[in-house]
C-alpha positions in Angstrom: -11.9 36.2 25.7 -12.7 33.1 24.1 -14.6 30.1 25.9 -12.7 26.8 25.3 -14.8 23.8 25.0 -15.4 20.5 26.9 -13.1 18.0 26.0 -15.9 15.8 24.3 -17.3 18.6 22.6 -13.8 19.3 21.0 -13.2 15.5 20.1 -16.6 15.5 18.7 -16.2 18.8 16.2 -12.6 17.2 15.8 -13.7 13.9 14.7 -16.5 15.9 12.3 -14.0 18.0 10.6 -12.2 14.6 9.7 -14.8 13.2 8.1 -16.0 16.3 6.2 -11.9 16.3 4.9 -12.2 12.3 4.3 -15.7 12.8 2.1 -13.7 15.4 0.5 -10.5 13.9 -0.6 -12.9 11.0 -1.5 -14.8 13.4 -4.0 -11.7 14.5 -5.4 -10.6 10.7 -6.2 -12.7 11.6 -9.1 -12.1 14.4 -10.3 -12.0 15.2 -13.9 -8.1 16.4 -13.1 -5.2 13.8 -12.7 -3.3 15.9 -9.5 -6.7 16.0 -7.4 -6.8 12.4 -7.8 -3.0 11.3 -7.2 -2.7 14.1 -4.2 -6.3 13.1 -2.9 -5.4 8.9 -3.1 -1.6 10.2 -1.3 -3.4 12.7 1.6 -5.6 9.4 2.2 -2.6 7.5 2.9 -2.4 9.8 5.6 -5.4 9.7 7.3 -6.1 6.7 6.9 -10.1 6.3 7.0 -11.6 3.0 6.2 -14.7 4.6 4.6 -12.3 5.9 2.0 -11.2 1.1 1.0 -14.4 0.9 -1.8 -13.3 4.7 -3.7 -9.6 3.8 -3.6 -10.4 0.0 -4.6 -11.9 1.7 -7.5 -9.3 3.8 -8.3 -6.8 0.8 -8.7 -8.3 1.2 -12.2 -7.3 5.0 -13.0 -6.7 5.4 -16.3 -3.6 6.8 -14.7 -0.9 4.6 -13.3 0.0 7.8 -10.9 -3.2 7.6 -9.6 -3.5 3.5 -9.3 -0.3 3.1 -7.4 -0.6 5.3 -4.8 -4.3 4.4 -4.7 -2.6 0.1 -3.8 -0.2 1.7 -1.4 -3.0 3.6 0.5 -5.5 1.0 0.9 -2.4 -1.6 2.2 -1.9 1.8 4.8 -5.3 1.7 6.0 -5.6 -1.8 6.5 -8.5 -3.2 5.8 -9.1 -6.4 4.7 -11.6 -5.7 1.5 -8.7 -5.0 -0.4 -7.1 -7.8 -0.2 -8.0 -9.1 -3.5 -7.9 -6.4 -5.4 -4.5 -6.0 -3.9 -3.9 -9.2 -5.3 -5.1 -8.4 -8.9 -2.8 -5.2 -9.0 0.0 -6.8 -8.1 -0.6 -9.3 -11.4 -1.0 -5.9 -13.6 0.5 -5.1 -16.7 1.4 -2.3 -15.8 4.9 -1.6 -13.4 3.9 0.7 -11.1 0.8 -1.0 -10.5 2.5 -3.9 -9.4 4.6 -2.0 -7.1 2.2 -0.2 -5.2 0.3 -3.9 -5.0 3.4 -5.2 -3.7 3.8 -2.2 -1.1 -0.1 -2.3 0.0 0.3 -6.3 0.3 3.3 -6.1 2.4 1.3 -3.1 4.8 -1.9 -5.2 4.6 -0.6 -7.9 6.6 -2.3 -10.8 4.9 -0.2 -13.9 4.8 -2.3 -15.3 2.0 -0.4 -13.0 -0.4 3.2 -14.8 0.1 2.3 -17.1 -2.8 2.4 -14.4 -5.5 4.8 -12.2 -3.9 7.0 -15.0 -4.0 5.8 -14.9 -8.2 7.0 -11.5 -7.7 10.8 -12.1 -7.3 10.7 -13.0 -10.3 9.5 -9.8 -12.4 11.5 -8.3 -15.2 11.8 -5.1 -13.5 13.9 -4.8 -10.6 11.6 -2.5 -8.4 8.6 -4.9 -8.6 10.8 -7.6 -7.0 12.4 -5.3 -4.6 9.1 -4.3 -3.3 8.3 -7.9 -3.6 11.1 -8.6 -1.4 10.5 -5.8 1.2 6.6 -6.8 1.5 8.0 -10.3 2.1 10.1 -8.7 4.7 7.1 -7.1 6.2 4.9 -10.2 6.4 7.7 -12.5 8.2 6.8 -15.4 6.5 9.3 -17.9 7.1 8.6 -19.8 3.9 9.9 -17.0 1.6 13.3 -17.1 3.3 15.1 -19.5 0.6 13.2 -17.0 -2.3 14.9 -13.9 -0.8 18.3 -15.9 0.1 18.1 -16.3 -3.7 17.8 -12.6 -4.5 21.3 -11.9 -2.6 22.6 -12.6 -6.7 20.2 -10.3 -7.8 21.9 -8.4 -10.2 20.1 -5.5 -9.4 21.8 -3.9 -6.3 18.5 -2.0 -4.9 17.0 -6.1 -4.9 19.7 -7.2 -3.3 19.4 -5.0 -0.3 15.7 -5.4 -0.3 16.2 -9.2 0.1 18.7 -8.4 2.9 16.3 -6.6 4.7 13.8 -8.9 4.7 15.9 -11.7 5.7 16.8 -9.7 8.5 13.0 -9.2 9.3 12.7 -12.5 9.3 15.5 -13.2 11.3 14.1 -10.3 14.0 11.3 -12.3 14.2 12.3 -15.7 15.0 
């Protein structure tokens, strides 16, 4: 027959074991192999550690975009205000899915600052950056993006389109 533990013994061996897996997935954010570091910057996402904002702010600059994306959408998850500018500089990337994991991790951050060039957003060549534009705009509820998105109901880009409706409905949720 096993003993079970005190309550704050378990919470303490359970909070240790989450750490040991954070400094691990951390390790494995690089890693000489392109899945450790995509599935390591995704499993973050899910725990959502905020020793874990400086390794995935670094990893915004992957040489892989796999990697870089999921790493903006992570650190918008965990929420923690550091990124903020580096948010800020992937969502001004050359590279597309760059931009819309900056978009995503703006729109989860929470930072109202980052209307300005999401509104810049809704106007990028490729329809997912502005419909991930749209959607962060959505989740900030900034009522000074609403004539921006009432604009993107011509969109001609259907998956926009809906975005923009969504987020005008946010807003509209919000009032």
């Amino acid at each position: 027959m096993t003993e079970k533990k005190p309550p704050e013994q378990r919470i303490h061996a359970e909070e240790e074991a989450r750490r040991r897996r954070v400094r691990g997935l951390i390790k494995l954010l690089q890693s000489k192999y392109l899945d450790d570091r995509w599935k390591a910057a995704e499993a973050l996402e899910r725990v959502g550690d905020a020793t874990a904002v400086q390794p995935l702010i670094d990893a915004l600059d992957d040489p892989f975009v796999d990697v870089s994306w999921i790493a903006a959408k992570t650190l918008g998850q965990i929420g923690d205000g550091r990124a903020f500018e580096p948010l800020l500089r992937a969502l001004g990337s050359k590279e597309k899915w760059l931009r819309i994991g900056g978009a995503i991790g703006l729109g989860r951050l929470g930072d109202r600052r980052a209307v300005p060039l999401l509104l810049e957003s809704l106007k990028d060549p490729q329809a997912l950056v502005r419909k991930h534009a749209a959607g962060a705009l959505g989740m900030l509820g900034d009522e000074s993006s609403r004539r921006a998105l009432e604009e993107l109901q011509v969109d001609p880009d259907k998956r926009v389109r809906e975005a923009a409706m969504e987020a005008l409905a946010r807003l509209d949720a919000s009032k």
